[in-house]
PyMOL commands that place a pseudoatom at each C-alpha (Angstrom):
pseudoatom trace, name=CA, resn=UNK, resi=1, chain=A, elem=C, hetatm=0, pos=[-76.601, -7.163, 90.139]
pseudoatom trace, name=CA, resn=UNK, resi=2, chain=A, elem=C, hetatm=0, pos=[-77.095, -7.585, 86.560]
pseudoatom trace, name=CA, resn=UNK, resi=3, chain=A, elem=C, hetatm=0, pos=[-75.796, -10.284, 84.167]
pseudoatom trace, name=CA, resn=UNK, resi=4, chain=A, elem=C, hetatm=0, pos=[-72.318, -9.765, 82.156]
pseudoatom trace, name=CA, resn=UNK, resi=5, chain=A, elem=C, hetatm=0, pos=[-74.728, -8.007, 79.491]
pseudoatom trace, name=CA, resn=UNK, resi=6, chain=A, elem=C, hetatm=0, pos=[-75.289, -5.343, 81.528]
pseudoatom trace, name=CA, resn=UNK, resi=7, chain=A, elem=C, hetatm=0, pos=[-72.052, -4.647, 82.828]
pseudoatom trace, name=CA, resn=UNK, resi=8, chain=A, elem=C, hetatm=0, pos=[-69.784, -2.863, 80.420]
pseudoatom trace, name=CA, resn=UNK, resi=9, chain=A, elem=C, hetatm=0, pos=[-66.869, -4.168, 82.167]
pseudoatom trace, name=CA, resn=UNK, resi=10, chain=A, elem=C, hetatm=0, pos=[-67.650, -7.430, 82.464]
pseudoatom trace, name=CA, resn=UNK, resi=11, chain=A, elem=C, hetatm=0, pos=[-69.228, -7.760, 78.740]
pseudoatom trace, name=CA, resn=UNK, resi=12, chain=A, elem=C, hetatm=0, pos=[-65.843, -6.963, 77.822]
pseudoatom trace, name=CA, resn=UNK, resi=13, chain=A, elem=C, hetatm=0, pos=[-64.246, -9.501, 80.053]
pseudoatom trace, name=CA, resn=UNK, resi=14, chain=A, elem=C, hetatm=0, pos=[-66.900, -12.229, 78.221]
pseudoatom trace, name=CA, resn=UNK, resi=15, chain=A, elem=C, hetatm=0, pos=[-65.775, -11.202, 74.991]
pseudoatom trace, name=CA, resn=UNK, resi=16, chain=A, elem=C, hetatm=0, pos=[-62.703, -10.703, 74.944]
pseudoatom trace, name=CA, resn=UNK, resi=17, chain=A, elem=C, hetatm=0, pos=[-61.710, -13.888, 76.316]
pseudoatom trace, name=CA, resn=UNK, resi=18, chain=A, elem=C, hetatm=0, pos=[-63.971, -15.581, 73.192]
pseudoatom trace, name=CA, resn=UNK, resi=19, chain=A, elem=C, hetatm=0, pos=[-61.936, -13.534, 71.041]
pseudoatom trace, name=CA, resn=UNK, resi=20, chain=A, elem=C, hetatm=0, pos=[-58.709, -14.849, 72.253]
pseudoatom trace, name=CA, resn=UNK, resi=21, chain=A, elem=C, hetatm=0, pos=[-60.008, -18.473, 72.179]
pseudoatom trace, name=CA, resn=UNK, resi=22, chain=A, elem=C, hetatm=0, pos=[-61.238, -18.152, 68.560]
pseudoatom trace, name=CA, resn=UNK, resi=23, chain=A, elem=C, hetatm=0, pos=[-57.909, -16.272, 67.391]
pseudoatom trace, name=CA, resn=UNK, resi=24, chain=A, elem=C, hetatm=0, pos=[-55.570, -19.306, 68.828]
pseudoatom trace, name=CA, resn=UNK, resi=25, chain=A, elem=C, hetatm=0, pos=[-53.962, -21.584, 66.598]
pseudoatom trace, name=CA, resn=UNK, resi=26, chain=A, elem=C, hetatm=0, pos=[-55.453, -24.940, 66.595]
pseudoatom trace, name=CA, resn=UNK, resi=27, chain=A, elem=C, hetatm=0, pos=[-53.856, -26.562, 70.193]
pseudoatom trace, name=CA, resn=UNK, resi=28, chain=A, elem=C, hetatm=0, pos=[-51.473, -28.834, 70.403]
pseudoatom trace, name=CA, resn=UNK, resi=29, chain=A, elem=C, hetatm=0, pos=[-51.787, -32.469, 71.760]
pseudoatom trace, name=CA, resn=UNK, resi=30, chain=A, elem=C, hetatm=0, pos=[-49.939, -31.076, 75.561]
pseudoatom trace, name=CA, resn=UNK, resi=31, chain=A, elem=C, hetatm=0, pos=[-52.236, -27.961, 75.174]
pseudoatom trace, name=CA, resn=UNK, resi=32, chain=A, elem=C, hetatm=0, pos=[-55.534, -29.860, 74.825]
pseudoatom trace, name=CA, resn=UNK, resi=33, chain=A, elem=C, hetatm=0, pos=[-54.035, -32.554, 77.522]
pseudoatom trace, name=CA, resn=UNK, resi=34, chain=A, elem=C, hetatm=0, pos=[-53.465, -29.682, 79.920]
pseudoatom trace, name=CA, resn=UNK, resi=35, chain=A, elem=C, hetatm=0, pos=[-57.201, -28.151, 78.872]
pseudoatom trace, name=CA, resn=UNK, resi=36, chain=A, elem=C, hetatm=0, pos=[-58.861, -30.983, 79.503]
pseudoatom trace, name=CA, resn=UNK, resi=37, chain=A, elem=C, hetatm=0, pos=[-57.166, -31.769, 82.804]
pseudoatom trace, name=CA, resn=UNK, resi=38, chain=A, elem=C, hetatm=0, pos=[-58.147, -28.705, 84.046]
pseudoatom trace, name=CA, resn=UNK, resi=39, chain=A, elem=C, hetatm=0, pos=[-62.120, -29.359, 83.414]
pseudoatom trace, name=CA, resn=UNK, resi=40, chain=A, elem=C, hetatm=0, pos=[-61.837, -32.854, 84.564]
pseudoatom trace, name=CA, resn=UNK, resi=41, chain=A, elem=C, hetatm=0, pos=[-59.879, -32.308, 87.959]
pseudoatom trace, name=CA, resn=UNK, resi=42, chain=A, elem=C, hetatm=0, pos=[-62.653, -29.538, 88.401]
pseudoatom trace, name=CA, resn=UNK, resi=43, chain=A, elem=C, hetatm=0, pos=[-65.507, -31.940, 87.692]
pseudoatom trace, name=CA, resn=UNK, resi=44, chain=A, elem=C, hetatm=0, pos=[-64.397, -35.560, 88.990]
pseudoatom trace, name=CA, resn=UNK, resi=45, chain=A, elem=C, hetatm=0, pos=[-61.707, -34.147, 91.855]
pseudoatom trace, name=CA, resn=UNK, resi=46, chain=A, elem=C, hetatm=0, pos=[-58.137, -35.411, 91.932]
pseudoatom trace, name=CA, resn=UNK, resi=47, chain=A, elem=C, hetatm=0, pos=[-58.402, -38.512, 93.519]
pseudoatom trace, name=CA, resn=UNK, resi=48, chain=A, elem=C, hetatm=0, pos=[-61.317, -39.671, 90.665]
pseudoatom trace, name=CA, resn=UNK, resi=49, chain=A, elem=C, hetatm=0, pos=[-59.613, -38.629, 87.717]
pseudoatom trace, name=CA, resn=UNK, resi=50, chain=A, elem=C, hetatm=0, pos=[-57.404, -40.894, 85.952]
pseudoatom trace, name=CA, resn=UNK, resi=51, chain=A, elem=C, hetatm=0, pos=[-54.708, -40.042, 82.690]
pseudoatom trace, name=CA, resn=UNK, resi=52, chain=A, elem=C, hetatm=0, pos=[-57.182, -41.781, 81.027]
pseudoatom trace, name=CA, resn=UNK, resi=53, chain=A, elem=C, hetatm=0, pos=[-59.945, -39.850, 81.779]
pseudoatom trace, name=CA, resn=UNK, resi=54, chain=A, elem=C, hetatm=0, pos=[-57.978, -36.814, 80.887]
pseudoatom trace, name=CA, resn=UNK, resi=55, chain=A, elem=C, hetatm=0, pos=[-56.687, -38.348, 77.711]
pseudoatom trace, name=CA, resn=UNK, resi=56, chain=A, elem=C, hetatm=0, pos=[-60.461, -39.522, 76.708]
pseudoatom trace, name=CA, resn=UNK, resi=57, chain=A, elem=C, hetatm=0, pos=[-61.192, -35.689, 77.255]
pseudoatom trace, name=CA, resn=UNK, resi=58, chain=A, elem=C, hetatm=0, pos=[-58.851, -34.516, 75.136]
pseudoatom trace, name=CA, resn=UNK, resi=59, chain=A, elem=C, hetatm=0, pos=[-59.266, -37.104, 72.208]
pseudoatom trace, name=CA, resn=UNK, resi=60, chain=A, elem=C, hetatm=0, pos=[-56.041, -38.614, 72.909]
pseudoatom trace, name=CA, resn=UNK, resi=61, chain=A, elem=C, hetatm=0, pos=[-55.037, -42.019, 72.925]
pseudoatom trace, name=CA, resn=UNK, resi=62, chain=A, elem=C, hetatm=0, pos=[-54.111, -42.752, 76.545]
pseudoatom trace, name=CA, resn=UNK, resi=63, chain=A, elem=C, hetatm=0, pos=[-50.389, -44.276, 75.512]
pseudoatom trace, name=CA, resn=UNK, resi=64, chain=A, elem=C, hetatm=0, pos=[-49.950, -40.719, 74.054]
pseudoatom trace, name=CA, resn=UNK, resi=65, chain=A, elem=C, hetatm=0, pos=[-50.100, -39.008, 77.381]
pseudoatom trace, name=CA, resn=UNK, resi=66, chain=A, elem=C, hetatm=0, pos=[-46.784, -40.387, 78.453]
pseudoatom trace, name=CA, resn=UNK, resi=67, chain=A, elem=C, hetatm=0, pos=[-44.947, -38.406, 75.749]
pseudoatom trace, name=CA, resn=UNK, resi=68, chain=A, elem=C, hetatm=0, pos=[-46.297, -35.018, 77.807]
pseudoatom trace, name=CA, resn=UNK, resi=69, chain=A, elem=C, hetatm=0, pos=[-46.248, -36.369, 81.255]
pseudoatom trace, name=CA, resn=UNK, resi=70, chain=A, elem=C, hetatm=0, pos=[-45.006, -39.041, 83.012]
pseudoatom trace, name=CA, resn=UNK, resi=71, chain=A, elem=C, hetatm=0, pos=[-47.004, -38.662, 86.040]
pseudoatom trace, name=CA, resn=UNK, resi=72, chain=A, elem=C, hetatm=0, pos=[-50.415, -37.603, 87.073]
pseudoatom trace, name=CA, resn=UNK, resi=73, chain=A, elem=C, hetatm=0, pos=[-48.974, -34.906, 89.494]
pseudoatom trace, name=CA, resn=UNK, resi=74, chain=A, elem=C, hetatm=0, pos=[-47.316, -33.715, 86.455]
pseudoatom trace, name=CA, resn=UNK, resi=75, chain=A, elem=C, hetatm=0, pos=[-50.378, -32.934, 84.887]
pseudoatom trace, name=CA, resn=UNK, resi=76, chain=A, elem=C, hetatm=0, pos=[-51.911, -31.719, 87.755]
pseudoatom trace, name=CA, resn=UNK, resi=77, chain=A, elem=C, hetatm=0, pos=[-48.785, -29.277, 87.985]
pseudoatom trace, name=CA, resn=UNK, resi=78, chain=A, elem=C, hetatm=0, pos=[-49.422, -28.013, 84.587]
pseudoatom trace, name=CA, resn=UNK, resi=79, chain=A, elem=C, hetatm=0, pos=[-53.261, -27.617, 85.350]
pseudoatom trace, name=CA, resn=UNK, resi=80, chain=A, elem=C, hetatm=0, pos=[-52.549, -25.896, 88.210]
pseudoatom trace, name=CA, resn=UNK, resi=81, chain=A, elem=C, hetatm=0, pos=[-49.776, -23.363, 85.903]
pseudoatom trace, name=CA, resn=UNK, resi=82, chain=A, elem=C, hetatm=0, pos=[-53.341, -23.074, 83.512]
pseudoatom trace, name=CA, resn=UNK, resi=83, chain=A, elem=C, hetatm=0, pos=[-55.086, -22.055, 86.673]
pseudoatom trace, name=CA, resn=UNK, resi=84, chain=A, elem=C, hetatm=0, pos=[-52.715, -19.065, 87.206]
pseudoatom trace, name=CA, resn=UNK, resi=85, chain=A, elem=C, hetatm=0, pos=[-52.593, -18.670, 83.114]
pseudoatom trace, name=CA, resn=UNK, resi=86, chain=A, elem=C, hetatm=0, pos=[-56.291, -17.729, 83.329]
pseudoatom trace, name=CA, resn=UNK, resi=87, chain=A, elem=C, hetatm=0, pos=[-56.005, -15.210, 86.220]
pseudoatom trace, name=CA, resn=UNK, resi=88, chain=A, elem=C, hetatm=0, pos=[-53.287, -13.416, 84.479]
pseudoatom trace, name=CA, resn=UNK, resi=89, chain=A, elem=C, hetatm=0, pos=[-55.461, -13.056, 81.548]
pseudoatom trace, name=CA, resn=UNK, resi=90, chain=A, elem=C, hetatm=0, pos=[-58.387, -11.723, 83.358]
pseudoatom trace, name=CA, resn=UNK, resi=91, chain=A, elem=C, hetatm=0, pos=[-56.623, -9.344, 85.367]
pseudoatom trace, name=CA, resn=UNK, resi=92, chain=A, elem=C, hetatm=0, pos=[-55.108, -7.534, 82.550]
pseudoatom trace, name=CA, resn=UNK, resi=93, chain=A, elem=C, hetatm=0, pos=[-58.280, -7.513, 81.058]
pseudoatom trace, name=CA, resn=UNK, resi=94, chain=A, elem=C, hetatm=0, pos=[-60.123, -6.167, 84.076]
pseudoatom trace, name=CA, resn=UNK, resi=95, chain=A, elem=C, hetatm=0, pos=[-56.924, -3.550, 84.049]
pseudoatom trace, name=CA, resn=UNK, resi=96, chain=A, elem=C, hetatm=0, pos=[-57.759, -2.620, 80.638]
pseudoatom trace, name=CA, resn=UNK, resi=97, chain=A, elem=C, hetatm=0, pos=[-61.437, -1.968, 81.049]
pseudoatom trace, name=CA, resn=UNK, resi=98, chain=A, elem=C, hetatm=0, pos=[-61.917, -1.020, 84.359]
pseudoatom trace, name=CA, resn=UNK, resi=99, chain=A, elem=C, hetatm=0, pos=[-61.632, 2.922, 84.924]
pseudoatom trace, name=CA, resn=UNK, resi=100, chain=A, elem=C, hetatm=0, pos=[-60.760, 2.627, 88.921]
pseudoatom trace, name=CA, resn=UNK, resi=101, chain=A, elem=C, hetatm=0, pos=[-59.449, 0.080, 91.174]
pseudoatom trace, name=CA, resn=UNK, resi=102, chain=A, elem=C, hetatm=0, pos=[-63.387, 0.431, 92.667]
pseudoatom trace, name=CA, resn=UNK, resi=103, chain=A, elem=C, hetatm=0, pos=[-64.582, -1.061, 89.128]
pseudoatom trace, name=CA, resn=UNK, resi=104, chain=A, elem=C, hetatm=0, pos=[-62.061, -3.425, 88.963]
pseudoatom trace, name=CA, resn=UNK, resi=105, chain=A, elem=C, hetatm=0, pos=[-62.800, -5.081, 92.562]
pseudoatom trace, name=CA, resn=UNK, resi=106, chain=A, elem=C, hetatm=0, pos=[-66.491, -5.031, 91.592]
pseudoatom trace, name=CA, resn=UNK, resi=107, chain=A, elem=C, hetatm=0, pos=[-65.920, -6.169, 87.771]
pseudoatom trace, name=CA, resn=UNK, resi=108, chain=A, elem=C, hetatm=0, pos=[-64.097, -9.760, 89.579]
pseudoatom trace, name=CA, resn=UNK, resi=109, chain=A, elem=C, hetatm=0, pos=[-67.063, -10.039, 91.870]
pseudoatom trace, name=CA, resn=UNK, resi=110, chain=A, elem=C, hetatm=0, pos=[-69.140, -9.767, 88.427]
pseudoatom trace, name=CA, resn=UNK, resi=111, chain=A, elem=C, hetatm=0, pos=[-67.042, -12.661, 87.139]
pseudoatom trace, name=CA, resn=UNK, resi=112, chain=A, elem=C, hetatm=0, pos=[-67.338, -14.824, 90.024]
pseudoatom trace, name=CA, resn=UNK, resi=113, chain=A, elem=C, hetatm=0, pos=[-71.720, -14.490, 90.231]
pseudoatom trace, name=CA, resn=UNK, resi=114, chain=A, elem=C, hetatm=0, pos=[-71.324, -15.227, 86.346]
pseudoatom trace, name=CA, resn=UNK, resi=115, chain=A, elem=C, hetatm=0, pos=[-69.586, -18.176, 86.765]
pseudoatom trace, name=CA, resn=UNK, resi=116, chain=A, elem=C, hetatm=0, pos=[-72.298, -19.400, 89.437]
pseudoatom trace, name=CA, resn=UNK, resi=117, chain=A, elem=C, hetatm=0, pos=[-74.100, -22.435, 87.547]
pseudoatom trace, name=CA, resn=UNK, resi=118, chain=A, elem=C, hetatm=0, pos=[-70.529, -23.985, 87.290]
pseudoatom trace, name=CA, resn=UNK, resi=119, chain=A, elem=C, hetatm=0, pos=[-69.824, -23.136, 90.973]
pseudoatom trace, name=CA, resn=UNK, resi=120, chain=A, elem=C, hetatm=0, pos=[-73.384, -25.266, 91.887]
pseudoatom trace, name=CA, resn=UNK, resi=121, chain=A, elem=C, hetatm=0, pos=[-71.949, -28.213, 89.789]
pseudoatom trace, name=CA, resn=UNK, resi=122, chain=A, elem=C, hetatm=0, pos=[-68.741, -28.175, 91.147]
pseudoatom trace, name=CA, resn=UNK, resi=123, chain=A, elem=C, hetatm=0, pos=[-67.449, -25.058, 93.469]
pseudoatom trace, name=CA, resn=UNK, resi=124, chain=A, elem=C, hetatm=0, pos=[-65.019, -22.804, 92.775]
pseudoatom trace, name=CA, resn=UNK, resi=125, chain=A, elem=C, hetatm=0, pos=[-61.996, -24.520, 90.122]
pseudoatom trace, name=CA, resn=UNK, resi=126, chain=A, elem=C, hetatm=0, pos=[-58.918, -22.880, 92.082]
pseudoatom trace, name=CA, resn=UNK, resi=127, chain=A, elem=C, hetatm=0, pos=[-60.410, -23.236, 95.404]
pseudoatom trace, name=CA, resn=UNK, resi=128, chain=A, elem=C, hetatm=0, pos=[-61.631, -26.986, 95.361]
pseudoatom trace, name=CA, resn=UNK, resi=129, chain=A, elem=C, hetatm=0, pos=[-58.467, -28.117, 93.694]
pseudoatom trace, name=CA, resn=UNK, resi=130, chain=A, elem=C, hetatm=0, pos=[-56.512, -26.133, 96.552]
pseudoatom trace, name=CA, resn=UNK, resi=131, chain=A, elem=C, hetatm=0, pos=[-59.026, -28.085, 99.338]
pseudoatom trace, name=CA, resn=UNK, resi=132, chain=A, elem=C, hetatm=0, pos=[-58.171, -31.425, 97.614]
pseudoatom trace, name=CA, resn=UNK, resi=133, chain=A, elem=C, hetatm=0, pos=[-54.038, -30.966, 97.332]
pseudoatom trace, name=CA, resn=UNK, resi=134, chain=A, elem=C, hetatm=0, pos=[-53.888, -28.855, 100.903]
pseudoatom trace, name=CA, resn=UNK, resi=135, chain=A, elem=C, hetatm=0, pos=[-55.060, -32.590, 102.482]
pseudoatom trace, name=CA, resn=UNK, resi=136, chain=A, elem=C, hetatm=0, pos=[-51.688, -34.736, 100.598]
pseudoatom trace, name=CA, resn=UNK, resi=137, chain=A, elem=C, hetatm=0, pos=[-49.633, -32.075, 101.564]
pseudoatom trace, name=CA, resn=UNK, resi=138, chain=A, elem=C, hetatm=0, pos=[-46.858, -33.154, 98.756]
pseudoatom trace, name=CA, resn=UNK, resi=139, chain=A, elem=C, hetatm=0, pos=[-45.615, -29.774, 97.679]
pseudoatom trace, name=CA, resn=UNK, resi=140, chain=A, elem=C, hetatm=0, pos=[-48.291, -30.043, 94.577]
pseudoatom trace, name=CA, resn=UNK, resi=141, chain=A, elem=C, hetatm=0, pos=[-50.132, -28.478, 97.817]
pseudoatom trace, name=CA, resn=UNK, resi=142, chain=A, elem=C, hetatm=0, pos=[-47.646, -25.662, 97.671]
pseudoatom trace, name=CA, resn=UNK, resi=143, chain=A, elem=C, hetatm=0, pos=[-47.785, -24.977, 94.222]
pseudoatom trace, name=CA, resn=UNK, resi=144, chain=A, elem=C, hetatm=0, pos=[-51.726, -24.783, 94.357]
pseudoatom trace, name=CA, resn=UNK, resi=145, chain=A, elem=C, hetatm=0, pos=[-51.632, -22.498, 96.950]
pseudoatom trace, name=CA, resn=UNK, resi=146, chain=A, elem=C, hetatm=0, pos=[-49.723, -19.896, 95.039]
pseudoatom trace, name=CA, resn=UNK, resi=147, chain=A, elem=C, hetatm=0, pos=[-52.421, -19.425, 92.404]
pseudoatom trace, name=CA, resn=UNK, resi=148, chain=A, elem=C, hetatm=0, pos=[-54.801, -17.942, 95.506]
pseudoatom trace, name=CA, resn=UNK, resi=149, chain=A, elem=C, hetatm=0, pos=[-51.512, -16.275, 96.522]
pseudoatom trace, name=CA, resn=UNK, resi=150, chain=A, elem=C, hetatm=0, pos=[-51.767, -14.333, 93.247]
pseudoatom trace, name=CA, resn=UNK, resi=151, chain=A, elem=C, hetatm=0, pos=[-55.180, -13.555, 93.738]
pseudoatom trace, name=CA, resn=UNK, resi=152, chain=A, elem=C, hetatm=0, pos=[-55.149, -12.320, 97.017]
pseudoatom trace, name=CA, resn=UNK, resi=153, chain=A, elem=C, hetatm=0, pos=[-52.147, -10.138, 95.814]
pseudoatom trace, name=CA, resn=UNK, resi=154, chain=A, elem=C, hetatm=0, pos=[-53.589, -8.582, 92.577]
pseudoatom trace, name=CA, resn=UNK, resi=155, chain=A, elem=C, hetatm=0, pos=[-57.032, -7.817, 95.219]
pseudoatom trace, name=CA, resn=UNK, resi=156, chain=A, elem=C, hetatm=0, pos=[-54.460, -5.940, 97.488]
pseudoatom trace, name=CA, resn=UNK, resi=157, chain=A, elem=C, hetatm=0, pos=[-52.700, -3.813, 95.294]
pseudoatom trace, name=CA, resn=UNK, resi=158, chain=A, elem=C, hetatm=0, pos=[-56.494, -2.367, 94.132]
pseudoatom trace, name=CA, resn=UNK, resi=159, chain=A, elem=C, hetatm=0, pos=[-57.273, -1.867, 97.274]
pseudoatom trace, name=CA, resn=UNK, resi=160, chain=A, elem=C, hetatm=0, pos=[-53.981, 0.289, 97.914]
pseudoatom trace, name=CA, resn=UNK, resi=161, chain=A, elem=C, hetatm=0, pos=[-54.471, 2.103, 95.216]
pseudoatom trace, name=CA, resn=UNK, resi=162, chain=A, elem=C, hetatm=0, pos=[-58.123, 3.080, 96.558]
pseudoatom trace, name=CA, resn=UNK, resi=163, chain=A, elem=C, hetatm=0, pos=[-55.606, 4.769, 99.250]
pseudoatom trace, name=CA, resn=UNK, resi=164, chain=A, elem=C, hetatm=0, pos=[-56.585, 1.785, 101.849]
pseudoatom trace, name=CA, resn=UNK, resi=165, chain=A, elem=C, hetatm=0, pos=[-53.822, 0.809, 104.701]
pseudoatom trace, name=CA, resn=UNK, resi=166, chain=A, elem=C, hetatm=0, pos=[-55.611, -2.130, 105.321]
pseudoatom trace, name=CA, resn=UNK, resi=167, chain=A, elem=C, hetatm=0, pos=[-55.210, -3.663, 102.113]
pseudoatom trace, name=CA, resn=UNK, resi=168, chain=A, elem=C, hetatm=0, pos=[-53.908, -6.954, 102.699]
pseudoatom trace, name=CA, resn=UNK, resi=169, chain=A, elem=C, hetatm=0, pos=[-56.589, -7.571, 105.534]
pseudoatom trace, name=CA, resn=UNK, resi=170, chain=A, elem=C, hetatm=0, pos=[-59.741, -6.044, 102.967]
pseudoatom trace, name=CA, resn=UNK, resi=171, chain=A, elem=C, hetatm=0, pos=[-57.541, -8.835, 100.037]
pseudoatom trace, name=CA, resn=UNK, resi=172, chain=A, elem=C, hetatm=0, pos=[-58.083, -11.685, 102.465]
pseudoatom trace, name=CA, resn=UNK, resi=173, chain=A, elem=C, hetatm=0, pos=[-61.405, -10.896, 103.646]
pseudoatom trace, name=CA, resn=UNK, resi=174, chain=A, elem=C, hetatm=0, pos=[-62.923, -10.435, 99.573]
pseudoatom trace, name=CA, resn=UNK, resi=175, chain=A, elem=C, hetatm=0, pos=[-61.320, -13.513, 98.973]
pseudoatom trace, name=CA, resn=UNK, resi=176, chain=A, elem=C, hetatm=0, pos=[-62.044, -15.528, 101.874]
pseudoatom trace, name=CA, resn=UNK, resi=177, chain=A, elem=C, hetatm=0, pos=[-65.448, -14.170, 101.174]
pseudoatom trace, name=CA, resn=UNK, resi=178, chain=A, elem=C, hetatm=0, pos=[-65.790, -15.755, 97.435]
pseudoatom trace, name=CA, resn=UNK, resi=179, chain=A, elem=C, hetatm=0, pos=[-64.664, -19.208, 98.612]
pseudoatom trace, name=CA, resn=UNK, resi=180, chain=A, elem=C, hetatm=0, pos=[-66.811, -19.298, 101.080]
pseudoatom trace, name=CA, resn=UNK, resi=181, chain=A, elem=C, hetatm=0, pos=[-69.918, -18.655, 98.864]
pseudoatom trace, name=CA, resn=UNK, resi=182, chain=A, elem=C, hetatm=0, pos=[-68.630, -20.767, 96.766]
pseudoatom trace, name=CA, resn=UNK, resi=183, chain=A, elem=C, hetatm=0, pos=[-68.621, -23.637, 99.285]
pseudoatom trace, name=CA, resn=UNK, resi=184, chain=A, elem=C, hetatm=0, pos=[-72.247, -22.753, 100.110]
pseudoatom trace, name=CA, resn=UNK, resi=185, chain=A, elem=C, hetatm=0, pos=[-73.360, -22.655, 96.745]
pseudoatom trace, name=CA, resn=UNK, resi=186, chain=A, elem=C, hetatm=0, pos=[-72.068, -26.263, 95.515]
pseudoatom trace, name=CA, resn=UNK, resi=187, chain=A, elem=C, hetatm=0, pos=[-73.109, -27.493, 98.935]
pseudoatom trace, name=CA, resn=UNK, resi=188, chain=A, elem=C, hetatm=0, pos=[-77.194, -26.192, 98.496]
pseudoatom trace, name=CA, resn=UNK, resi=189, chain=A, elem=C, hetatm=0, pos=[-76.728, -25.940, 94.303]
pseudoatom trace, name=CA, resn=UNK, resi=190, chain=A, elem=C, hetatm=0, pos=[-78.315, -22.271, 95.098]
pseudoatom trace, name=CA, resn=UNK, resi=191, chain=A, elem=C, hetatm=0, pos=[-77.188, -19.503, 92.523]
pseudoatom trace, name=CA, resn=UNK, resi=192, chain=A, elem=C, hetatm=0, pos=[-79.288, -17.386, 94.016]
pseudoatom trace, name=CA, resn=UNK, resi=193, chain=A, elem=C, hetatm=0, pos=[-76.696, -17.408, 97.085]
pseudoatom trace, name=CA, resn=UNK, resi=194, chain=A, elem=C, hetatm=0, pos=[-74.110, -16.033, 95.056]
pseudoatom trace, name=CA, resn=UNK, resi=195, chain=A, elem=C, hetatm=0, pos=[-75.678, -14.010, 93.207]
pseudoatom trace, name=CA, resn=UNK, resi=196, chain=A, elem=C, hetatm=0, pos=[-76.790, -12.782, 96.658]
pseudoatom trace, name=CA, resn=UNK, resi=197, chain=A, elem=C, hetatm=0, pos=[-73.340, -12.012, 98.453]
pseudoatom trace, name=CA, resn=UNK, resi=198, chain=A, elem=C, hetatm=0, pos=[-72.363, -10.526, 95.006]
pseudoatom trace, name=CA, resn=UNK, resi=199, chain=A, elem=C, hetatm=0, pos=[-74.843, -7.650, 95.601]
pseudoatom trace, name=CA, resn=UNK, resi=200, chain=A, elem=C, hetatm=0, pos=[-73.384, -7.727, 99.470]
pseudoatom trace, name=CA, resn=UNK, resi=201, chain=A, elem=C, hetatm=0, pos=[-69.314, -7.424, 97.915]
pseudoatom trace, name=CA, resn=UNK, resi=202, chain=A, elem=C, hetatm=0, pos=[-70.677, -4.601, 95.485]
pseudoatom trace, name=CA, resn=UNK, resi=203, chain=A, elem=C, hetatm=0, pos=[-71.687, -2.215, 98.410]
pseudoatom trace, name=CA, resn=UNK, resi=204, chain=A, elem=C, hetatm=0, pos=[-68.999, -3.270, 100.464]
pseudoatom trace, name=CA, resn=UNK, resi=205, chain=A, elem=C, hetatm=0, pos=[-66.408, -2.012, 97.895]
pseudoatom trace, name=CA, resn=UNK, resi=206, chain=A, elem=C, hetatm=0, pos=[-68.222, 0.974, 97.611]
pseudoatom trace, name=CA, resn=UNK, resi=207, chain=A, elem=C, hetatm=0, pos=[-68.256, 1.907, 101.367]
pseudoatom trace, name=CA, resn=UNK, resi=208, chain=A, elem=C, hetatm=0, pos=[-64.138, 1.444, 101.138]
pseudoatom trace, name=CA, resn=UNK, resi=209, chain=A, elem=C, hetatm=0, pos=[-64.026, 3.914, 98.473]
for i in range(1, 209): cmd.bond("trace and resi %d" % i, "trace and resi %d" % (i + 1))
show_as sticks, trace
zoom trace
């Protein structure tokens, strides 16, 4: 499977997504604090991260934070709305570029094998942050859990549109699939694994065609 320069689809995905970060207003002091929770909750895990951390991340004094959110869950809340933010966005982009609901399955599994190096670092951002709230189980747990919801969703109306009855079941199993090379990848720091079962999720959406 070739790199987001050889895929039209997901070249487009790649740029246009720098295009809308350059042509954003400078952020705000809640945007950047939101931002910068989302890479450090990805990176150091809930439990780890502190509001100062995040603050320190997003050049803001600590005492600052306070005026945005009074709680850490509240930030994680709002990291969690950036989380579904992000899929939106890419979505309608792969709905955009993507000719069929075929490309668009396979353009997502192009995303996901680009993404790889930051997968051996630290898995998957939605999926490890789900893992971590599923085990406090304090409705942040919940909330978390609708992101993949969306997901899952947006992966079963393509395949019903490839004329598939089994949609929902085909949804869970591409999904389930992607977090579970995503475990294996952070857990050996091996690319090459996802890189790998992206080849294996390319045919497989082709068969279902």
């Amino acid at each position: 499977m070739s790199g987001a320069g050889g895929d039209p689809v997901a070249y487009h995905v790649s740029k246009m997504t720098d295009s809308v970060k350059s042509a954003t207003r400078k952020p705000g002091k809640r945007e950047r604090l939101v931002t910068a929770a989302t890479r450090v909750l990805h990176e150091q895990g809930v439990e780890k991260t502190t509001l100062a951390d995040i603050a320190q991340a997003a050049e803001i004094p600590v005492g600052n934070v306070y005026y945005y959110f009074k709680t850490k869950d509240q930030l994680i809340e709002a990291a969690i709305g950036a989380h579904a933010q992000h899929l939106h966005t890419m979505t309608a982009i792969l709905e955009q570029h993507a000719a069929t609901p075929q490309d668009r399955l396979k353009a997502l599994v192009q995303g996901w094998v680009d993404q790889r190096d930051l997968t051996v670092s630290y898995g998957c951002p939605t999926g490890t942050l789900c893992s971590e709230l599923g085990k406090r189980a304090d409705g942040l747990d919940r909330v978390a859990a609708g992101v993949m919801g969306l997901l899952i969703d947006w992966v079963e109306r393509r395949f019903a549109e490839m004329g598939r009855a089994d949609s929902r079941e085909l949804a869970v199993a591409l999904v389930a699939a992607y977090q579970g090379i995503s475990l294996l990848t952070n857990t050996f720091r091996d690319p090459e694994l996802m890189t790998a079962e992206g080849r294996r999720l390319t045919r497989w959406i082709d068969s279902l065609a």
